[in-house]
Every structure is written in C-alpha cells, then in structure tokens.
N, C-alpha and C positions, 0 to 999 in steps of 0.2 A: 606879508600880505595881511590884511586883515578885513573880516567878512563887515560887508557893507550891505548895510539893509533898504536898500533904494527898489527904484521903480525896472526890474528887467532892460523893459522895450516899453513904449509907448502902446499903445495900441495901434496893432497890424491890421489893416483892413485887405481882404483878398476879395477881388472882384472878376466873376466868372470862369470855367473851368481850368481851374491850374493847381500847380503843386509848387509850393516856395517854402524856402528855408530862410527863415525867420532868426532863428538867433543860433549862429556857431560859437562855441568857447573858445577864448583865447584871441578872437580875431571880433567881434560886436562889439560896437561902442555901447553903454548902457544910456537909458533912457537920462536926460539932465546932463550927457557931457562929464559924468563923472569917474569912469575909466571904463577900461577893457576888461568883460566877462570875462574869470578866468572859472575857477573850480565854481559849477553852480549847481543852485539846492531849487531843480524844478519842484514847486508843490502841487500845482493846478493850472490850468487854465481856464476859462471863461469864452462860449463861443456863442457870436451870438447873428443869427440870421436876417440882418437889412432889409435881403430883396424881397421883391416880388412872388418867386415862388420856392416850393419846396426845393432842397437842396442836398446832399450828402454831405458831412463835414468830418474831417479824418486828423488825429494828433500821430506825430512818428518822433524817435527819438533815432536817429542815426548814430552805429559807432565812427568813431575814428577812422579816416580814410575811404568812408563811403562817401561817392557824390550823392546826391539829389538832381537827377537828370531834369526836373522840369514838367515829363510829363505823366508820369504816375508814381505815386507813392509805392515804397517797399513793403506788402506787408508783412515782411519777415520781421521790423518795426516798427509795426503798428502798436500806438496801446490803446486809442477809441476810434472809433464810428460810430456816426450817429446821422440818423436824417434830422433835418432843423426843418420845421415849416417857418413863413416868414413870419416878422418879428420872435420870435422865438428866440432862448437863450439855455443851455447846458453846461452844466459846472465839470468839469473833471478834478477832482481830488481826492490826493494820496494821502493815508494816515502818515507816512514816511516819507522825505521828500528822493527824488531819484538825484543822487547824485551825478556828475556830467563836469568830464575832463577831458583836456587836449585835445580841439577840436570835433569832439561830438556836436550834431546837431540837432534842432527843435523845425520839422518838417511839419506843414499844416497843406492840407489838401480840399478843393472844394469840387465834387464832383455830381454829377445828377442824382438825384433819388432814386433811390433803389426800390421806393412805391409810386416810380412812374414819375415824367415830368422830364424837361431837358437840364434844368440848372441852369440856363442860359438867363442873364440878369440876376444871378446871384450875387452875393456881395455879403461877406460874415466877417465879424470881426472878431480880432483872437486880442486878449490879452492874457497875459505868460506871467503868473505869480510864481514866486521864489528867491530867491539873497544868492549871492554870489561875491566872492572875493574880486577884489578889482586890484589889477595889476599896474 
C-alpha cells in the first residue's frame, strides 16, 4: 500500500438534527474515485455553520465494532464540541495526526445549542483533513 495524499471526503454537508458517519476505514471510497480509505492520518477537520441559527457541532472518532446508531453521538468518543453561530467556522487540529484502522470511524453530530435555540434549520459543513493509504 502506499500513502496517498488526496482529498479524504469531499465535503460533507449535515442538515438538521442528526448524527452520521462520515468516513469508516477500509470500507469509504475517497474523494476523486481514487481507492478505499484504508490506515488513516485524521489531522483536523473544519466545521463550518450554513444555517440560520446557532447550532451545536460534535467530532467522534468510533473504535472498531461500534455502530453509530443515528441518533446521538457516543460521548465516550468525543473529541470537540462546539456551538457554531451561523456563518461561523471552527478549525479542529492535532499537532499529531490520530491514526484510524480496520474500520474505525469519523462520526459528526449536529445538535441544538447548548445557549438556547432549536438547531432546527441548521446545516454545517465538515471537511475531514488527513492522508490515508488506499487499498
């Protein structure tokens, strides 16, 4: 295998209260068609708030063999939260990137604001930096 420095994912747009899994190893095609995420070096992501109103915005990194049920986040997984007001944008980044094998995954969560507001008409987008070997 040899590490390939391409685009993750595209950018993932989440719209309205939900929890999705975003990119699993070994099984995510990468963005451009160019293989299957295999061993991957998340270094950050980029989140950034669309809607209308303020919002809660959550990154999770699942191990292996945990689902993502859908409809809350694990926070035993958690590594940020953050309120987003709209237009609004938050960097998360690692000095060191996390490495992520055999189906581990990249769970993003959008939930109400924790200073009030429904989150209803929110809309954030994630984009997921980091390399990853392609199988």
């Amino acid at each position: 295998m040899v590490l390939k420095r391409t685009k993750l994912l595209g950018i993932q747009a989440v719209t309205g209260i939900s929890t999705v899994g975003i990119l699993t190893v070994g099984t995510t095609q990468t963005a451009g068609g160019v293989g299957i995420a295999s061993t991957t070096y998340l270094r950050g992501v980029i989140m950034h708030n669309t809607g209308l109103s303020t919002c809660q915005s959550s990154l999770y990194v699942y191990p292996s063999g945990v689902a993502a049920d859908g409809s809350v986040g694990n926070a035993a997984y958690r590594l940020a939260r953050v309120d987003l007001s709209s237009n609004e944008t938050f960097f998360f980044e690692m000095n060191y990137p996390i490495v992520m094998v055999n189906q581990e995954k990249i769970v993003v969560e959008v939930t109400p604001s924790g200073n009030g507001g429904a989150g209803i008409g929110s809309a954030v987008n994630f984009q997921i930096l980091g390399d990853t070997d392609i199988l």
